[in-house]
C-alpha positions as CSV (number, residue, x, y, z in Angstrom):
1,X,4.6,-3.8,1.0
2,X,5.5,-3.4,-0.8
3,X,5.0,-4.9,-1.8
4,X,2.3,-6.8,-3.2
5,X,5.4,-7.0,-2.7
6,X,4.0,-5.6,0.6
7,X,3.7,-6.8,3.8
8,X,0.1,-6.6,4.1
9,X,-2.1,-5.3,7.5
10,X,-3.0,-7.9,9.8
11,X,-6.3,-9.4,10.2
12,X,-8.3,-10.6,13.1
13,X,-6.0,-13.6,13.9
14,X,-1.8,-12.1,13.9
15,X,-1.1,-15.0,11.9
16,X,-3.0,-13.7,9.0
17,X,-1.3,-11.0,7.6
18,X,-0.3,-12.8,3.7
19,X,2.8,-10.6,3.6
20,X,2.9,-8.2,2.6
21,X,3.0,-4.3,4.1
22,X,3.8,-5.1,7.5
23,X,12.8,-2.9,9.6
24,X,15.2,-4.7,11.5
25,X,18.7,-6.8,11.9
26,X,21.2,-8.3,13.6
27,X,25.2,-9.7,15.4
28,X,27.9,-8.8,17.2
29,X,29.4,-10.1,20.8
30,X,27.3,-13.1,21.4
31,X,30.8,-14.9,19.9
32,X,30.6,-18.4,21.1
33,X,27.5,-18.7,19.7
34,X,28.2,-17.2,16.6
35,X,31.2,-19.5,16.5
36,X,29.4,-23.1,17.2
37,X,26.9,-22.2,14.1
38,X,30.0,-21.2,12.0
39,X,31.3,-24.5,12.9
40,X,28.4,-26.4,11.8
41,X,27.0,-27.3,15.5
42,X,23.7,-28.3,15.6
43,X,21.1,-25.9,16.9
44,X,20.1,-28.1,19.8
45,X,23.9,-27.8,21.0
46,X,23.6,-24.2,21.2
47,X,20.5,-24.2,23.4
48,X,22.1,-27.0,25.6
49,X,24.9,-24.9,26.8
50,X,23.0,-23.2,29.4
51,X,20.0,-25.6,30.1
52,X,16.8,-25.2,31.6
53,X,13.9,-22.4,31.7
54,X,13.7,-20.4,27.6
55,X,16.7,-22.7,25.8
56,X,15.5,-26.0,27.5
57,X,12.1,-25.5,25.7
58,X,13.7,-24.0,22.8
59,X,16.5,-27.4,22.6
60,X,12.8,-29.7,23.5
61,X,11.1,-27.6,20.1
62,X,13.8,-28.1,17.8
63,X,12.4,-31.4,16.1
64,X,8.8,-29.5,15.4
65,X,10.2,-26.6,14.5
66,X,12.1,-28.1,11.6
67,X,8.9,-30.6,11.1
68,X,6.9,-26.9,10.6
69,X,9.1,-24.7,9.2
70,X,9.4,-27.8,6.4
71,X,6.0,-28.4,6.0
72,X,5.6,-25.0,5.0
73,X,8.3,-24.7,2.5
74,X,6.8,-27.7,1.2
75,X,3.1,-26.2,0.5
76,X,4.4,-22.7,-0.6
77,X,7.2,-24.0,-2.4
78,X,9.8,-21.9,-0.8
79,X,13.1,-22.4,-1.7
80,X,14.6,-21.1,1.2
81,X,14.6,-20.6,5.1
82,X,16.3,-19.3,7.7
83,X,15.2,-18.9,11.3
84,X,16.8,-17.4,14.7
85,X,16.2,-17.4,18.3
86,X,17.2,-14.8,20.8
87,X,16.7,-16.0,24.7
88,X,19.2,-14.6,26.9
89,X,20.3,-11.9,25.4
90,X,22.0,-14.1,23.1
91,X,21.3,-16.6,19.9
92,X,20.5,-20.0,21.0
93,X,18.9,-21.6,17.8
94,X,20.1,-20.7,14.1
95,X,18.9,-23.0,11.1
96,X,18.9,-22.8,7.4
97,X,16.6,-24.7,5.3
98,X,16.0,-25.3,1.8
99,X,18.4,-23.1,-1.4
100,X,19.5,-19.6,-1.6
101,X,17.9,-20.1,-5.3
102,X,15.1,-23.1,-6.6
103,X,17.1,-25.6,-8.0
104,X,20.4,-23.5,-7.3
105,X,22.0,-26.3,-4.8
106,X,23.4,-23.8,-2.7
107,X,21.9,-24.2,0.8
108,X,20.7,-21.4,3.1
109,X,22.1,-20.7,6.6
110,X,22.1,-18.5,9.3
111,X,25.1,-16.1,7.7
112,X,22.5,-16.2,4.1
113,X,21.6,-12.3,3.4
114,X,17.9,-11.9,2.5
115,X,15.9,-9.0,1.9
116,X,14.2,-8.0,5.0
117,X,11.4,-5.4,3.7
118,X,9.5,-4.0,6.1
119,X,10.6,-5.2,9.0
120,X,13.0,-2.4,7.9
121,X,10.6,0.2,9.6
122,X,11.6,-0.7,13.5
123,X,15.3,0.7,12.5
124,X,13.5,4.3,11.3
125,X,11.2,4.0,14.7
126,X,14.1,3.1,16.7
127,X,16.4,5.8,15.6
128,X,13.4,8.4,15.7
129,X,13.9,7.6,19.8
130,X,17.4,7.8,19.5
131,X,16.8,11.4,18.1
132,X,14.3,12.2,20.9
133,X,17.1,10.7,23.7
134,X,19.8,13.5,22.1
135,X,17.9,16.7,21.8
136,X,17.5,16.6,18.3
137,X,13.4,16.2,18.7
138,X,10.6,15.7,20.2
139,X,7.7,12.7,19.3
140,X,4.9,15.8,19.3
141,X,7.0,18.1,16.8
142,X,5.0,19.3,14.3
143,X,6.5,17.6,11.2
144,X,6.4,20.9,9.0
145,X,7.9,22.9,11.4
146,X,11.0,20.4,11.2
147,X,10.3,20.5,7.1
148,X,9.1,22.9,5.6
149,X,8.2,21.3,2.2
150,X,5.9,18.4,3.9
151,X,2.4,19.0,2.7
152,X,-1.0,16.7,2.9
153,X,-3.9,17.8,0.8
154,X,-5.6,19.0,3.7
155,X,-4.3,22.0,5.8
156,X,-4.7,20.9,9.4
157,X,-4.1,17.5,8.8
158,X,-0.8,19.3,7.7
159,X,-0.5,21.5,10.5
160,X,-1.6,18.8,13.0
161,X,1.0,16.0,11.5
162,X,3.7,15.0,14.3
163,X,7.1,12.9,14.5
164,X,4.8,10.1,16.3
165,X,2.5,10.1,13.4
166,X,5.2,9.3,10.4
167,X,5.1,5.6,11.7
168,X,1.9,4.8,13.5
169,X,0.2,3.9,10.4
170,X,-2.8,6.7,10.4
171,X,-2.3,9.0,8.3
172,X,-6.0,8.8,6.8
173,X,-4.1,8.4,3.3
174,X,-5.4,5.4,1.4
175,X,-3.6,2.2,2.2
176,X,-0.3,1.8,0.2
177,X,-0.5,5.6,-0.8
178,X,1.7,6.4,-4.1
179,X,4.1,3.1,-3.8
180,X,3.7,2.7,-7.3
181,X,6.0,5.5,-7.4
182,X,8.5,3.6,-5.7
183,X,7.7,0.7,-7.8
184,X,8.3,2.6,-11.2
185,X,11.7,4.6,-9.9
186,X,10.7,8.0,-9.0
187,X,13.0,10.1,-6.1
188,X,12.4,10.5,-2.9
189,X,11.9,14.5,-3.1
190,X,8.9,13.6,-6.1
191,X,7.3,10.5,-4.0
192,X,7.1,13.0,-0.7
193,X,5.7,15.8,-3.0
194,X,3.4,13.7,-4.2
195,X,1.1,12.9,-1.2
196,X,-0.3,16.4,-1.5
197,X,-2.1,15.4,-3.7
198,X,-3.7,12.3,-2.7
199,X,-7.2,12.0,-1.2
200,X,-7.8,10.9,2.1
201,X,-9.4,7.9,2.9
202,X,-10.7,8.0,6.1
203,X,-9.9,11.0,9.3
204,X,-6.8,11.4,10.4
205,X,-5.3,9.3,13.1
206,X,-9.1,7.8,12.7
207,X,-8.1,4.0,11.2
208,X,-5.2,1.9,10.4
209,X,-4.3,2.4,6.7
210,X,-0.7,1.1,6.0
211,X,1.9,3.1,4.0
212,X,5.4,3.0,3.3
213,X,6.1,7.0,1.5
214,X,5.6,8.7,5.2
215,X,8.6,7.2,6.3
216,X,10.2,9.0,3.6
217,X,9.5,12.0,5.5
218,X,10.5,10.7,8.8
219,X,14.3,9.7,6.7
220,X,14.5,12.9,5.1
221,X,14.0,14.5,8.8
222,X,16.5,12.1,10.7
223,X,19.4,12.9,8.1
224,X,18.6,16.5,8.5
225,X,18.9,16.0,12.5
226,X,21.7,14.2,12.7
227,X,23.6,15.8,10.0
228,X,24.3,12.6,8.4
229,X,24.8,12.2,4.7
230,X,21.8,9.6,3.6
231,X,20.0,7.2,5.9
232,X,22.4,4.1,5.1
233,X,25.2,6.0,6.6
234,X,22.8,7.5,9.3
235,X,21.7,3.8,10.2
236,X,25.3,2.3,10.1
237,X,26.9,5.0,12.3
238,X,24.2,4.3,14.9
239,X,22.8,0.9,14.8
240,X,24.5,-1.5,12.4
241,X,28.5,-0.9,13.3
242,X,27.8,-1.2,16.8
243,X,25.6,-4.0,17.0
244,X,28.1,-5.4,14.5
245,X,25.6,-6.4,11.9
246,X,28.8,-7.0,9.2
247,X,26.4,-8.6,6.3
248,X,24.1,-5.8,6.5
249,X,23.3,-3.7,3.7
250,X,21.1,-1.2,1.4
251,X,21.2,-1.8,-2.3
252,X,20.5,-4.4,-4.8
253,X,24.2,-4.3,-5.9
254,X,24.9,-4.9,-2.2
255,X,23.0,-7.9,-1.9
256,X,24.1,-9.5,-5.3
257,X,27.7,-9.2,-4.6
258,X,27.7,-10.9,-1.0
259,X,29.2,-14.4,-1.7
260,X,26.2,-15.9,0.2
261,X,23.0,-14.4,-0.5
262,X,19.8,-15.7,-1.6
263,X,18.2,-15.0,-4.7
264,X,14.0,-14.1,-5.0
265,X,11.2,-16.1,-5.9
266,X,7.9,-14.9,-6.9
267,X,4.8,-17.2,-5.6
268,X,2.5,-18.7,-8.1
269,X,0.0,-21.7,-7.4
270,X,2.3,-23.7,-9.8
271,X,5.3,-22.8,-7.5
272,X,7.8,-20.4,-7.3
273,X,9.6,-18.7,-10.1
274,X,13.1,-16.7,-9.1
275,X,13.0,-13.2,-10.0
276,X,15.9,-10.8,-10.3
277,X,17.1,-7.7,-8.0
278,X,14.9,-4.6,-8.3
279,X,17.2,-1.2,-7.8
280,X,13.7,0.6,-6.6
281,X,11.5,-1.9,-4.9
282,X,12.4,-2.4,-1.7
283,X,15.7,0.2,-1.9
284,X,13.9,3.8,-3.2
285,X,11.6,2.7,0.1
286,X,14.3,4.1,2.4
287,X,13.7,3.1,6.0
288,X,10.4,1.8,4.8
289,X,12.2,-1.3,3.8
290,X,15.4,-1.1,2.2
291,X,17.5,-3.6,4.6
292,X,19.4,-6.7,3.4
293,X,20.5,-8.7,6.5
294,X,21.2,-12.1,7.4
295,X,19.7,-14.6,10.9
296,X,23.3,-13.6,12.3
297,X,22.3,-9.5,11.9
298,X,18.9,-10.0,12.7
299,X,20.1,-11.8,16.2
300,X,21.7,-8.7,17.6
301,X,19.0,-6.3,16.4
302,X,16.5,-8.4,18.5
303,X,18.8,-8.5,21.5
304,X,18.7,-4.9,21.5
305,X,15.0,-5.0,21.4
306,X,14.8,-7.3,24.1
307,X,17.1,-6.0,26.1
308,X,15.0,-2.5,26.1
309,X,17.6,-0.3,24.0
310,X,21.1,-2.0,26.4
311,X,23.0,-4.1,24.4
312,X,26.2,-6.3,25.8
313,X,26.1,-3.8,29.0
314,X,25.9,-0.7,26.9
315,X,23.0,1.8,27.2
316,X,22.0,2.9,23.5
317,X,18.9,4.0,24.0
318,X,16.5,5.0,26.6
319,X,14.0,2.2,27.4
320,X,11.5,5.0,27.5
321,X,11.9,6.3,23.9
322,X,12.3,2.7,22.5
323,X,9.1,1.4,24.5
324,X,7.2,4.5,22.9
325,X,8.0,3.2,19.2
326,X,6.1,-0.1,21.0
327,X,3.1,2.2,22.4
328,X,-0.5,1.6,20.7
329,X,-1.1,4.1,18.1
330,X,-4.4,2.4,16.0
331,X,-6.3,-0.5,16.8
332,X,-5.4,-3.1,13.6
333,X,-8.1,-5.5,15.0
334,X,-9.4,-6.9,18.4
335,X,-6.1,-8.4,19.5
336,X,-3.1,-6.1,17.4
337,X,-2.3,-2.1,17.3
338,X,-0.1,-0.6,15.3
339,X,2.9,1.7,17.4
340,X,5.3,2.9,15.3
341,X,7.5,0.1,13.4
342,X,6.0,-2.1,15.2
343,X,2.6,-4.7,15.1
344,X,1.7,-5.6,19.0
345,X,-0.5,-8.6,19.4
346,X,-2.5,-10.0,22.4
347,X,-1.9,-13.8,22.4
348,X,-3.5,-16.4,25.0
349,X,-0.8,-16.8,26.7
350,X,1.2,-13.7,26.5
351,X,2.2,-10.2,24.5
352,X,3.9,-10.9,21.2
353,X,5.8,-7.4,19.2
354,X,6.6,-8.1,15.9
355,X,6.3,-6.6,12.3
356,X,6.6,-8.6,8.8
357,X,8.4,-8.0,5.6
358,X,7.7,-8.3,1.5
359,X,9.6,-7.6,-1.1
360,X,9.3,-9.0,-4.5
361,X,10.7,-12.4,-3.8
362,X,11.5,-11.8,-0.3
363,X,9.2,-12.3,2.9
364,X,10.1,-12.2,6.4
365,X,8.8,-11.8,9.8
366,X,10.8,-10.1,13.0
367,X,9.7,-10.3,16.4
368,X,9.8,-10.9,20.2
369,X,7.8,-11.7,23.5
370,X,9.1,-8.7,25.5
371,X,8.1,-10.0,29.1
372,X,10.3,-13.6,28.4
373,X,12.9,-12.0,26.1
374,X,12.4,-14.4,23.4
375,X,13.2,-12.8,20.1
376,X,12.1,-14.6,16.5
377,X,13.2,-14.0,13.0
378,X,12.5,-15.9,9.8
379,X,13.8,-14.8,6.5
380,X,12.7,-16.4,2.8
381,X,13.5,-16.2,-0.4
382,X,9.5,-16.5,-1.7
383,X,7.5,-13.5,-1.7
384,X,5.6,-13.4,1.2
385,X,2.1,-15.0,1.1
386,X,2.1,-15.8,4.7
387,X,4.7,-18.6,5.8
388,X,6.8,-16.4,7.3
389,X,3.9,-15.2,10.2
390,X,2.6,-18.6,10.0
391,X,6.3,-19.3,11.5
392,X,7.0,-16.9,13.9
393,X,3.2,-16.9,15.0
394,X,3.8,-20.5,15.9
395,X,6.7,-20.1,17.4
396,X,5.4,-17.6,19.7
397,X,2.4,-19.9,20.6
398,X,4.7,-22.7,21.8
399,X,7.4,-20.6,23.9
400,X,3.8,-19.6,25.4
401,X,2.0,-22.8,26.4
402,X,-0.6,-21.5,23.8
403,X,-3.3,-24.1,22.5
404,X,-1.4,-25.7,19.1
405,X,-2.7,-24.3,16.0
406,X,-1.3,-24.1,12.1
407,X,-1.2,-20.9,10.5
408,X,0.1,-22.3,7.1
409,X,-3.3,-23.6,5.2
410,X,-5.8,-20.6,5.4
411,X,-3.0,-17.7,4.3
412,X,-1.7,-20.6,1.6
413,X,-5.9,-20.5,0.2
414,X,-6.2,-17.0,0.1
415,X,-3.4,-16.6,-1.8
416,X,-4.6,-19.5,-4.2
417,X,-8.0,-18.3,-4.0
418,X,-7.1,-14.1,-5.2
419,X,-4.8,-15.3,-7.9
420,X,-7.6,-17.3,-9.2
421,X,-9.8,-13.7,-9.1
422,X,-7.0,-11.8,-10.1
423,X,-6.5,-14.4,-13.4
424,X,-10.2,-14.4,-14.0
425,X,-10.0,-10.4,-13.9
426,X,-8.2,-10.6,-17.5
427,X,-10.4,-13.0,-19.2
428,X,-11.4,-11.5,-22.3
429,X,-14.9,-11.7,-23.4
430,X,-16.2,-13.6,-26.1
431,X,-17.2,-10.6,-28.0
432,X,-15.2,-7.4,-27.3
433,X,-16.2,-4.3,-28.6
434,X,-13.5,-2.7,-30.4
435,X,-11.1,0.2,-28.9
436,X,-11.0,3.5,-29.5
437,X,-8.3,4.5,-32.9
438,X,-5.0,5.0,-31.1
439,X,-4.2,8.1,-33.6
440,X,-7.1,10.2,-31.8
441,X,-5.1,9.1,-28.1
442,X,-1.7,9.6,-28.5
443,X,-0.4,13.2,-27.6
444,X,0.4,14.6,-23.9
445,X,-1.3,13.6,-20.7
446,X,-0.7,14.4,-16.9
447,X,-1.1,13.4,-13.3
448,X,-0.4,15.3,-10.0
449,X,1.1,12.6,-9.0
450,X,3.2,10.7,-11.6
451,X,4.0,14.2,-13.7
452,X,3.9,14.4,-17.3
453,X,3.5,11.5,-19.9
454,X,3.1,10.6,-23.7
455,X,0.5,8.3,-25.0
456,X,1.3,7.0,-28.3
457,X,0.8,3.7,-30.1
458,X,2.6,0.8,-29.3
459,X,2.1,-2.3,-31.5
460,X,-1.5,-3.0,-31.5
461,X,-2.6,-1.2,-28.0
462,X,-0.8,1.8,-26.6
463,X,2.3,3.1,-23.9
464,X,2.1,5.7,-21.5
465,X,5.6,6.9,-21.0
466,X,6.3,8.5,-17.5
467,X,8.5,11.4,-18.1
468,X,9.9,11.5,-14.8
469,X,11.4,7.8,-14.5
470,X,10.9,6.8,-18.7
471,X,9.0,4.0,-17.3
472,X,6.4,2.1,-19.9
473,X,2.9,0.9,-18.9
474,X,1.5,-0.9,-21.8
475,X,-1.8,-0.2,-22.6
476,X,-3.5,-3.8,-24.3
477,X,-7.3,-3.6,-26.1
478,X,-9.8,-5.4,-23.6
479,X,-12.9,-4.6,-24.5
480,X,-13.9,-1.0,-25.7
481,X,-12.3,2.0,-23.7
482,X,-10.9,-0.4,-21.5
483,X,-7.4,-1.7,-21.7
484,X,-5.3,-3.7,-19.9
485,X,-2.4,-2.0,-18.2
486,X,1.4,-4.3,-18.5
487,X,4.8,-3.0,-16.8
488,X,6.9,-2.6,-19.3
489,X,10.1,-4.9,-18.7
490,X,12.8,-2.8,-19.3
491,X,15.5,-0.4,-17.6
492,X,15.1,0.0,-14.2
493,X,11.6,-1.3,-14.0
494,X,12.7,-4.9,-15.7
495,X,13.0,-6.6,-12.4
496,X,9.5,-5.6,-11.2
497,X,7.9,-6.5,-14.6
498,X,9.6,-9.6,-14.1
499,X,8.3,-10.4,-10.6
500,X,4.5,-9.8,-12.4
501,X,5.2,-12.6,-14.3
502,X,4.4,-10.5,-17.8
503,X,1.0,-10.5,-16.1
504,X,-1.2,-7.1,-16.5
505,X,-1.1,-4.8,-13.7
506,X,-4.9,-3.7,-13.7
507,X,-6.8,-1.4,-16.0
508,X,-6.8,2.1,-17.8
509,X,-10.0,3.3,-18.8
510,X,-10.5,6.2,-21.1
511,X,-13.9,8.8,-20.1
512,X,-15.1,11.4,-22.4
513,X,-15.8,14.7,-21.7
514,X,-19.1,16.7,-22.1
515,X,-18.3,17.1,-25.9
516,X,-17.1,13.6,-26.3
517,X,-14.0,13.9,-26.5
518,X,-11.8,11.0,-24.7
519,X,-10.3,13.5,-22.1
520,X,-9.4,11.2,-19.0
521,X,-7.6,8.5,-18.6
522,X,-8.3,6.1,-15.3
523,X,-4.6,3.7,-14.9
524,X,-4.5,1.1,-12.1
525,X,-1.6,0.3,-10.9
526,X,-0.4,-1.1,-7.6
527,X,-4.1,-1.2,-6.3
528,X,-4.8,1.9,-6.6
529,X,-6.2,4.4,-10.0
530,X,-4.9,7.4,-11.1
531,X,-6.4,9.9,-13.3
532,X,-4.1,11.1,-16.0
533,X,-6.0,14.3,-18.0
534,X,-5.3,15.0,-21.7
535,X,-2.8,18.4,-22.0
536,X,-4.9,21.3,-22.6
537,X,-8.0,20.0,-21.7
């Protein structure tokens, strides 16, 4: 949502959601389309081919789409766009804008691969259905009964857990529950053990609280049910060969080596730095968010979508199942719930479905009017602080008739506005009092959650060494028992220490214990704090 580079909830207006939390993709026979953009045709052509009603508006919007879509790269400094529209049951606008990488030269188009990030999540939903079509479950199976090992810290919530809860985004567990897992490299078998021990938040099924580790549960149970051998393989079999989504993929190494791919940016109020490939943010996510896919891909994913689960005459899935994943699970706000993959917004002028993605250095948004059979998708290569909604929310409001508005300037000030808070977090006081002697800290420490860990001393601060993934958090004197807490950038963790711009993480506090004795150890890291206790006590 990652997360942070996450796609973050909604607020009260769709448009607002700066990126975050909040799966998806792509092509296949809509070929003399395809073929026009690979020849270079402008957009408006395509559109033109069949006239009036969706593609006449769509060829009239062209000129302000590219005046918006510009505008915003130009205020977030993003390097890179690319945006596609479905009408039709086919693709009759494609554009890049902008570099695959700042400075780079390269330019974007509509065959670019991006990381989509969440937007990821409609492909888990989607092929949940597809297991409900074939017998494999049902949405009300009790998700232990269907595993065994799936645990929450409280029993009935445990018991009471079903296959249409792994999406819907209610779990009651705090909002972005454990990603720093996924962050820092641990497995999927340790980041779904982990929840067990988390504390809820609010009831079950009670609020909207987003989180990405669930579907982890939901992957480990479609593999099982369909007797595949991971979800990649799971998700090309059913979805990506036959929609022919050929640039799709799974892994960093996947997107690297594609000949045209864009490279990330992280967002800073200065403008955007690039960032390299992270092996566990978005991919150790699963079908949380761990899709690569171009416009192209994206295209026949959303023709799929609007065409109720029948794509180029063939059934895939039931429109029941599909419109289930679609079904309101938890109010978000007054105008959005969240069904399962998927965001659905009340708009003036119509019904809007849609979910957005964030990675670090990726941000997208996937989406559709189901009642006009409009589909939207806008990748970038800038982590998302909002343009991409502010895009597709736009876009939405026009193919509706809906009063004008822009989206770009109050998610662009928020995201000024909290990294001025979050810089102002780290300002050392003028007088710090001085930190506990790191010889009477270092020794063995543990948390339900992260596992075992050595403190020792580390320059002039400390490191806590997860044992699990050999991960470093730096430990830096603030002022006292407080310390601020770095990413360490190296191994597999580089590349997300290297999207925090060196920048600390949060804080680690140390408490003592009724004899004094510095015994706990309070580490905040991805928004939320963990409690590591001293070995024996």
């Amino acid at each position: 949502m990652p997360f942070h580079p996450k796609e973050s909830p909604p607020a009260a207006d769709p448009a607002r959601s700066p990126a975050a939390t909040a799966g998806v993709t792509r092509r296949s026979l809509y070929k003399p389309a395809a073929a026009l953009i690979a020849a270079g045709v402008a957009p408006a052509a395509l559109a033109a081919e069949t006239g009036d009603g969706v593609e006449g508006r769509i060829r009239a919007l062209a000129p302000q789409i590219e005046a918006y879509v510009t505008a915003g790269m130009t205020a977030f400094d993003a390097p890179g766009v690319a945006i596609g529209i479905v009408a039709d049951d086919r693709l009759v606008y494609a554009k890049g804008f902008g570099e695959r990488r700042k400075g780079g030269g390269a330019p974007v188009s509509p065959g670019t691969v991006f990381q989509i990030g969440s937007t990821t999540k409609a492909i888990g939903s989607a092929m949940l259905a597809l297991a409900v079509d074939r017998g494999k479950l049902k949405w009300d199976d009790r998700v232990v009964d269907l595993d065994p090992t799936f645990a929450l810290k409280d029993p009935w919530v445990t018991r009471e857990f079903r296959v249409y809860d792994l999406m819907a985004q209610r779990s009651g567990l705090p909002t972005y529950a454990n990603d720093a897992l996924i962050v820092l490299g641990y497995e999927r078998d340790w980041m779904i053990h982990s929840l067990r021990f988390v504390d809820p938040t609010v009831s079950f099924r009670g609020a909207f609280t987003y989180t990405n580790i669930t579907h982890l549960v939901a992957e480990r149970i479609l593999v099982a049910a369909f007797g595949a051998a991971d979800w990649p393989t799971l998700a090309r079999r059913e979805f990506i060969e036959p929609l022919g989504m050929r640039d799709t993929s799974f892994t960093a190494e996947a997107i690297e080596a594609a000949p045209d791919h864009a490279d990330g940016h992280r967002w800073t109020p200065r403008g955007a730095a690039p960032v390299p490939f992270s092996p566990n943010f978005p991919y150790h996510a699963g079908p949380a968010g761990d899709v690569n896919a171009t416009v192209l891909d994206c295209a026949q994913w959303l023709r799929l979508q609007t065409g109720d689960g029948e794509f180029a005459g063939r059934r895939m899935i039931s429109a029941e199942n599909l419109g289930a994943t679609r079904a309101a699970r938890v109010l978000v706000n007054e105008t959005s719930a969240y069904g399962m993959g998927w965001i659905v917004s009340d708009l003036p002028n119509g019904r809007a479905v849609w979910h957005n993605g964030g990675t670090p250095g990726f941000g997208a948004h996937i989406g559709f009017l189901p009642h006009e059979k409009v589909g939207v998708v806008v990748l970038t290569n800038l982590e998302n602080n909002g343009l991409p909604d502010a895009i597709g929310i736009w876009l939405y409001d026009r193919l509706l008739g809906n009063p004008e508005k822009d989206y770009r300037t109050a998610p662009l000030a928020r995201a000024k506005e909290a990294a001025e808070q979050d810089a102002a977090r780290f300002v050392l006081r003028a007088a710090p009092r001085p930190s506990p002697p790191a010889d009477g800290l270092a020794g063995e420490w543990a948390n339900d959650s992260f596992g075992p860990a050595t403190l020792a001393a580390d320059g002039g601060g400390l490191a806590l060494t997860l044992k699990q993934t050999g991960a470093r958090l730096k430990l830096t004197p603030f002022d006292g028992a407080l310390f601020t807490v770095t990413i360490a950038p190296e191994g597999r963790v580089a590349a997300v220490a290297a999207w925090k711009g060196g920048a600390p993480e949060g804080f680690a506090s140390f408490d003592a214990d009724a004899d004094g004795r510095l015994s706990r150890l309070g580490v905040t890291i991805e928004g939320q704090t963990y409690v590591f206790a001293r070995a024996g006590g």
